[in-house]
ZAKEFI-827224 format. One record per residue: residue number from 1; residue in one letter; chain; x, y, z of N, C-alpha, C in turn. Coordinates in nm, 3 decimals, always signed. Layout:
N
ATOM   lumdo   pamar   bator      n.c1      n.c2      n.c3     ca.c1     ca.c2     ca.c3      c.c1      c.c2      c.c3
ATOM     NUM       A       A         X         Y         Z         X         Y         Z         X         Y         Z
...
END
This chain:
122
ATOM   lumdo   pamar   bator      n.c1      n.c2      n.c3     ca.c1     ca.c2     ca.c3      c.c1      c.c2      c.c3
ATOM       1       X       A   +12.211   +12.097   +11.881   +12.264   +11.985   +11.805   +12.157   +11.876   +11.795
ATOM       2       X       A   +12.150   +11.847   +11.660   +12.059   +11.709   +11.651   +12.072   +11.613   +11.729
ATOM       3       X       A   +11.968   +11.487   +11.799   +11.956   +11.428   +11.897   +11.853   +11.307   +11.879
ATOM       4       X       A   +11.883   +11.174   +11.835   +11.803   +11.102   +11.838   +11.804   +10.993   +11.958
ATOM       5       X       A   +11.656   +10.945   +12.017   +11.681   +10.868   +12.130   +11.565   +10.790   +12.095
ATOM       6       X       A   +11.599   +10.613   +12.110   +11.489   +10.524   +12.077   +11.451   +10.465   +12.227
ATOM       7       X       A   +11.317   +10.429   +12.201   +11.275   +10.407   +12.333   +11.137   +10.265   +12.289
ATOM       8       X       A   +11.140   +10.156   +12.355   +11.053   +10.095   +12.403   +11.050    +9.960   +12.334
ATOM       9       X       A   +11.197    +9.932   +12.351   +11.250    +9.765   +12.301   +11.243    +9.692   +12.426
ATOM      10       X       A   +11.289    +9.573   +12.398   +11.309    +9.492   +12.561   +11.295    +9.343   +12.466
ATOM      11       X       A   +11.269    +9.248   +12.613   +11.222    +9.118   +12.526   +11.063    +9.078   +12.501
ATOM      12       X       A   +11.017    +9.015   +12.370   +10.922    +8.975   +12.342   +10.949    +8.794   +12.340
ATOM      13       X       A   +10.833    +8.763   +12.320   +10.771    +8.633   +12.263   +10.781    +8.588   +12.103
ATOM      14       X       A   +10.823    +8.503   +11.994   +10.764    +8.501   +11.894   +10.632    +8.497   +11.889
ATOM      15       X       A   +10.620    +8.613   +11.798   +10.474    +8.617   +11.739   +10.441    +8.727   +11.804
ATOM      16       X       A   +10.477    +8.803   +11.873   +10.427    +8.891   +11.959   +10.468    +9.035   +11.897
ATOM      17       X       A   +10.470    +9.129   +11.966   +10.461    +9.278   +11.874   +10.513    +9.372   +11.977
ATOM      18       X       A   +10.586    +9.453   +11.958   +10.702    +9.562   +11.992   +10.658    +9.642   +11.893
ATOM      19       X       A   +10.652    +9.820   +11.997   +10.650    +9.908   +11.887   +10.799   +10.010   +11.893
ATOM      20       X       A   +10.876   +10.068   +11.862   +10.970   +10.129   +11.872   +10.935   +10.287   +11.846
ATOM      21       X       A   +10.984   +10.375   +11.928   +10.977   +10.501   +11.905   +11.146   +10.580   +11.909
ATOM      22       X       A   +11.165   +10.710   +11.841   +11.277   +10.735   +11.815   +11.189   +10.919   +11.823
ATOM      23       X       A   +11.223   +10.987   +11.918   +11.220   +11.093   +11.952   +11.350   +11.192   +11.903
ATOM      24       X       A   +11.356   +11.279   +11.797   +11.430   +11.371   +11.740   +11.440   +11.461   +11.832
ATOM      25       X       A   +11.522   +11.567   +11.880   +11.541   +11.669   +11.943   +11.645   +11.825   +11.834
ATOM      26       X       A   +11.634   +11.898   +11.832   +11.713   +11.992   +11.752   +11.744   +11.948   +11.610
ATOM      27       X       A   +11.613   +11.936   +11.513   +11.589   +11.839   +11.382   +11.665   +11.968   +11.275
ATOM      28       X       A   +11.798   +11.899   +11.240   +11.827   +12.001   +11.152   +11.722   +12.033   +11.014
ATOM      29       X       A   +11.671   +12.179   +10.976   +11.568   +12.155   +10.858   +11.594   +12.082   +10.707
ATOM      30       X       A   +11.747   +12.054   +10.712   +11.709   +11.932   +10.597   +11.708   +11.822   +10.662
ATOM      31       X       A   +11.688   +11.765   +10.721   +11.652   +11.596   +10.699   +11.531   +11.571   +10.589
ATOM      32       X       A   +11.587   +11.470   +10.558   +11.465   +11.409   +10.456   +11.403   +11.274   +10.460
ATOM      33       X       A   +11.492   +11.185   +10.558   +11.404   +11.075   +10.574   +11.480   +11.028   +10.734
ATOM      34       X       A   +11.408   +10.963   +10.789   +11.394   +10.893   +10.949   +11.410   +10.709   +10.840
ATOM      35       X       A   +11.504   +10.686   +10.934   +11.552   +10.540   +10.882   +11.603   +10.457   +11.028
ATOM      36       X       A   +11.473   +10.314   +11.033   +11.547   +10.224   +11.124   +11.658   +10.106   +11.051
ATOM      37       X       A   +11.756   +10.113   +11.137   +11.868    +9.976   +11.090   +11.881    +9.878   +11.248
ATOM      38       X       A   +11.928    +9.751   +11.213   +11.975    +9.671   +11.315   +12.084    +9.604   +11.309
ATOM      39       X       A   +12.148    +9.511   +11.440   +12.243    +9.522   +11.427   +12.287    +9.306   +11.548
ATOM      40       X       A   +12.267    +9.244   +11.498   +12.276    +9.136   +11.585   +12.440    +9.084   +11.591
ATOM      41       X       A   +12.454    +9.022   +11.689   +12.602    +9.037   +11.712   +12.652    +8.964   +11.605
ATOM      42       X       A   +12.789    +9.015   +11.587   +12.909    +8.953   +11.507   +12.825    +8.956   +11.342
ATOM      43       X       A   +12.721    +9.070   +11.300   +12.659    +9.081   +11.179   +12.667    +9.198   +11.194
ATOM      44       X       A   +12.696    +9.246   +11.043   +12.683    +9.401   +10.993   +12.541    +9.464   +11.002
ATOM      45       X       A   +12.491    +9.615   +11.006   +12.433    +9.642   +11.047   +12.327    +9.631   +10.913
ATOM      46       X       A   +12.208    +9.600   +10.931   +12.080    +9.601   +10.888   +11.961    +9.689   +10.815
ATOM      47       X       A   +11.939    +9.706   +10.714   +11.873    +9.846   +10.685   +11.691    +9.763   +10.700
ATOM      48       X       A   +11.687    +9.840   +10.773   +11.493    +9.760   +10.847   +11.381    +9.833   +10.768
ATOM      49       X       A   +11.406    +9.989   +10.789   +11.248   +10.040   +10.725   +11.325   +10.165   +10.727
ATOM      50       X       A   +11.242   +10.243   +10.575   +11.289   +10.431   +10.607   +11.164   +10.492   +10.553
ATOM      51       X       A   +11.158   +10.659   +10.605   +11.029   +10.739   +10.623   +11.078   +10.804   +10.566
ATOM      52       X       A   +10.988   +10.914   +10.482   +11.020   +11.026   +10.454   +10.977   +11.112   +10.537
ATOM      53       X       A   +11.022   +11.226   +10.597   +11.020   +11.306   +10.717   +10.868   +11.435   +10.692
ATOM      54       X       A   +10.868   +11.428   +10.499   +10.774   +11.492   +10.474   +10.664   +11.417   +10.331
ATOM      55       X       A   +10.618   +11.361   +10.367   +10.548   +11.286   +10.250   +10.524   +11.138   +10.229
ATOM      56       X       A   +10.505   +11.095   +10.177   +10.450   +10.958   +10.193   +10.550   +10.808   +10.203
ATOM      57       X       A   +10.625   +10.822   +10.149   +10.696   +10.712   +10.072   +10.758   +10.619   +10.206
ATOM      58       X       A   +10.798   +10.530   +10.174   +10.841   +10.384   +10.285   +10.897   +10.313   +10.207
ATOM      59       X       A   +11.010   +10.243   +10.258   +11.094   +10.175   +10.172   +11.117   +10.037   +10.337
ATOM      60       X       A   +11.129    +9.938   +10.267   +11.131    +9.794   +10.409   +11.240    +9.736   +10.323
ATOM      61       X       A   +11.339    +9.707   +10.426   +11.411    +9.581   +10.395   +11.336    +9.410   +10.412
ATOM      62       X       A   +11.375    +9.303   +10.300   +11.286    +9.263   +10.240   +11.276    +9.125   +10.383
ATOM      63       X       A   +11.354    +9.117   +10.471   +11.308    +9.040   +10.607   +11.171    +9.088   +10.674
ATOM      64       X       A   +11.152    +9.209   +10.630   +11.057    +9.275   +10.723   +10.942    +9.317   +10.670
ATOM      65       X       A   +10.923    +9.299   +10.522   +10.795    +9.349   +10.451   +10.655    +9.247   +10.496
ATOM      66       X       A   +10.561    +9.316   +10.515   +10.472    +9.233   +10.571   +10.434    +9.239   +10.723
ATOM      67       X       A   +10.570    +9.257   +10.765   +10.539    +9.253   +10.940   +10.597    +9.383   +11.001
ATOM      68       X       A   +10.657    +9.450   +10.956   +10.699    +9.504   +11.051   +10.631    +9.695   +10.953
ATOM      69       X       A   +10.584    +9.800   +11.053   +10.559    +9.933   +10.985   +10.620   +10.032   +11.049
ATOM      70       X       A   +10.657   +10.142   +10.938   +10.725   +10.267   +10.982   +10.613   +10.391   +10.952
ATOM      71       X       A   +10.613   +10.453   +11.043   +10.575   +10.561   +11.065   +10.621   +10.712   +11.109
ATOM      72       X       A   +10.548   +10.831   +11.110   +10.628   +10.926   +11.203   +10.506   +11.091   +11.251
ATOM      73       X       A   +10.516   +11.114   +11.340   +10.442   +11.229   +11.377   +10.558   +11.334   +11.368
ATOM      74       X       A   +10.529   +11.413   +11.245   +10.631   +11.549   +11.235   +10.585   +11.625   +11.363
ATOM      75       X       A   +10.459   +11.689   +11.369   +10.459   +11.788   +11.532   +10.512   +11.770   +11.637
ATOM      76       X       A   +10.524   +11.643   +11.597   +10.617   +11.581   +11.776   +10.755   +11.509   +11.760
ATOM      77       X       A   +10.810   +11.526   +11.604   +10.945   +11.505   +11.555   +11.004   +11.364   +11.634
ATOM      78       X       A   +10.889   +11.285   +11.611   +10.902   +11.128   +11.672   +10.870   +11.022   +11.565
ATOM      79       X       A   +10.944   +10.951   +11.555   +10.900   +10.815   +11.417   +10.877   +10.737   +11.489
ATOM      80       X       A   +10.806   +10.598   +11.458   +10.771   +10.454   +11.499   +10.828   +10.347   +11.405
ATOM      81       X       A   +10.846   +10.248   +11.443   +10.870   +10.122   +11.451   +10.774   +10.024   +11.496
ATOM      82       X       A   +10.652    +9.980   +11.395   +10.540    +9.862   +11.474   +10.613    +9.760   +11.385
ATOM      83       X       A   +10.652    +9.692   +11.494   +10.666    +9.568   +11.455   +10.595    +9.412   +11.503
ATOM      84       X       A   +10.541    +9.344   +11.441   +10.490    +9.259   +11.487   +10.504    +9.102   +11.364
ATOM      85       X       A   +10.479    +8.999   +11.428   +10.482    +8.879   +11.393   +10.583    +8.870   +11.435
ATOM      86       X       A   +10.688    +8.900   +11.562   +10.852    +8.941   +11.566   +10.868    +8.779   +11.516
ATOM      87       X       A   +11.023    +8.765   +11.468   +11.052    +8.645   +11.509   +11.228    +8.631   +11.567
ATOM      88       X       A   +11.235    +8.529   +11.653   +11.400    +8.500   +11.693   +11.495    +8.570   +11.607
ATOM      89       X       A   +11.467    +8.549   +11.448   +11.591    +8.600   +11.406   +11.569    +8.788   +11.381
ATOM      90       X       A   +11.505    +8.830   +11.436   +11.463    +8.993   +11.426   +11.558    +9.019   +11.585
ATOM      91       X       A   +11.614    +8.973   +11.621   +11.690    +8.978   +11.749   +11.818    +9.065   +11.731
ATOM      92       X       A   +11.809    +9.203   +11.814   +11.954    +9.283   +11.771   +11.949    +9.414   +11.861
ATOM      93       X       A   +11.999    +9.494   +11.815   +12.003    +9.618   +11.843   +11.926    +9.745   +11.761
ATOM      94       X       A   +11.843    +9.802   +11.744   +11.751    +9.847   +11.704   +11.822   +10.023   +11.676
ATOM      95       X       A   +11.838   +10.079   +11.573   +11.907   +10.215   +11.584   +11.807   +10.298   +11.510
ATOM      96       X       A   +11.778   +10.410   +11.550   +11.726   +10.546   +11.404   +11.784   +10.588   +11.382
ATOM      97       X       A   +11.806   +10.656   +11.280   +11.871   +10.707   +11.149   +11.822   +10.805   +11.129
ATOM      98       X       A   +11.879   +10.957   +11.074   +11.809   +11.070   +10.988   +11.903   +11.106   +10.899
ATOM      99       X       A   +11.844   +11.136   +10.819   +11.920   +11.152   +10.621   +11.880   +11.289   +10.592
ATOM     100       X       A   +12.008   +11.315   +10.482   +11.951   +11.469   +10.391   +11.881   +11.374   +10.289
ATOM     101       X       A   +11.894   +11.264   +10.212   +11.859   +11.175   +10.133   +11.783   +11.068   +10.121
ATOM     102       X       A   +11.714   +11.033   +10.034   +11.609   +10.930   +10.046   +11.673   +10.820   +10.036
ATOM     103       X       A   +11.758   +10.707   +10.140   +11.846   +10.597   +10.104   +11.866   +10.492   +10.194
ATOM     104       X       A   +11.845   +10.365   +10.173   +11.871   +10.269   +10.265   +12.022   +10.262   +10.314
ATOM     105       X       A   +12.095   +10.319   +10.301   +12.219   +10.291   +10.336   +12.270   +10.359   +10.438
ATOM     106       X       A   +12.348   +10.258   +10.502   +12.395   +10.363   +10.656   +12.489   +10.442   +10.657
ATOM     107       X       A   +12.567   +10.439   +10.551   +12.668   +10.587   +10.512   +12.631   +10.666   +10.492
ATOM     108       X       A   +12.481   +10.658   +10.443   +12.436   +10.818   +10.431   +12.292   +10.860   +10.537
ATOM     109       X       A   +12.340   +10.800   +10.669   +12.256   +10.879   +10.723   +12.377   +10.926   +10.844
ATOM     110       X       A   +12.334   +11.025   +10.845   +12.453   +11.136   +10.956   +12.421   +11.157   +11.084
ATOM     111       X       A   +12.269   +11.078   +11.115   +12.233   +11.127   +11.297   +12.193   +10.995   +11.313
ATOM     112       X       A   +12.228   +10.957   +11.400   +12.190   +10.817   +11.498   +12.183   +10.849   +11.620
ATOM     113       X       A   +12.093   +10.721   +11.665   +12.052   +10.734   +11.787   +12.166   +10.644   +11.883
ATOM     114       X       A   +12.098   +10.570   +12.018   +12.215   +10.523   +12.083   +12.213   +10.366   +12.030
ATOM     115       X       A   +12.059   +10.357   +12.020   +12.019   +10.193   +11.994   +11.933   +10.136   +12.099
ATOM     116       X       A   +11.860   +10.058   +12.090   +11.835   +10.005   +12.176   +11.746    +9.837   +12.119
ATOM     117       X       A   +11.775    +9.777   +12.275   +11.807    +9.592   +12.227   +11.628    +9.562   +12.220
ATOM     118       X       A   +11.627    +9.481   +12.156   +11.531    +9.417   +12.078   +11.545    +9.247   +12.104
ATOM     119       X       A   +11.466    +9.160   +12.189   +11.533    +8.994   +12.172   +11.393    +8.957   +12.142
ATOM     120       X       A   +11.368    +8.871   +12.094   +11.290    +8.803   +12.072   +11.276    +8.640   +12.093
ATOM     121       X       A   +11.238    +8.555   +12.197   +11.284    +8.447   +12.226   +11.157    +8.345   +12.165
ATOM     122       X       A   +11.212    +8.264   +12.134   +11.121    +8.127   +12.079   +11.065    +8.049   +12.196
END
């Protein structure tokens, strides 16, 4: 069974830089794109950055263009999250996502991970 697990949030500094990793386990062969979303309390969840699992393309939600990059190593069925310039309001819960579809939206991605917290203090 598919299996996503993110790893290497915690608290930062503004201005400072967090990278996020999201390790796939049992990658069903359609996925088509690796997608981070977030999630800060008492706010709906966030569409941050999405990968395509095979090819080039990147799509950023528009808080994050500029600072924050998505990436992914297929051999090791692991995506990234560099984020940097963080700021206070980038403060949440941090999730990956995998899609049959190329789409910012969180209805259509079918594997998530558990999450993991992200603060960023001023």
């Amino acid at each position: 069974q598919a299996q996503l697990v993110e790893s290497g949030g915690g608290l930062v500094q503004a201005g400072g830089s967090v990278r996020l990793s999201c390790a796939a386990s049992g990658r069903p062969f359609d996925w088509y794109a690796m997608g981070w979303f977030r999630q800060a309390p008492g706010k709906e969840r966030e569409f941050v950055a999405a990968l395509e699992w095979i090819g080039t393309s990147t799509l950023y939600g528009d808080s994050v263009k500029g600072r924050f990059t998505i990436s992914g190593d297929i051999a090791k069925n692991t995506g990234y999250l560099q984020m940097d310039s963080l700021k206070p309001k980038d403060t949440g819960v941090y999730y990956c996502a995998a899609s049959t579809a190329w789409t910012m939206f969180p209805r259509d991605y079918g594997y998530w991970g558990q999450g993991i917290q992200v603060t960023v203090s001023s």
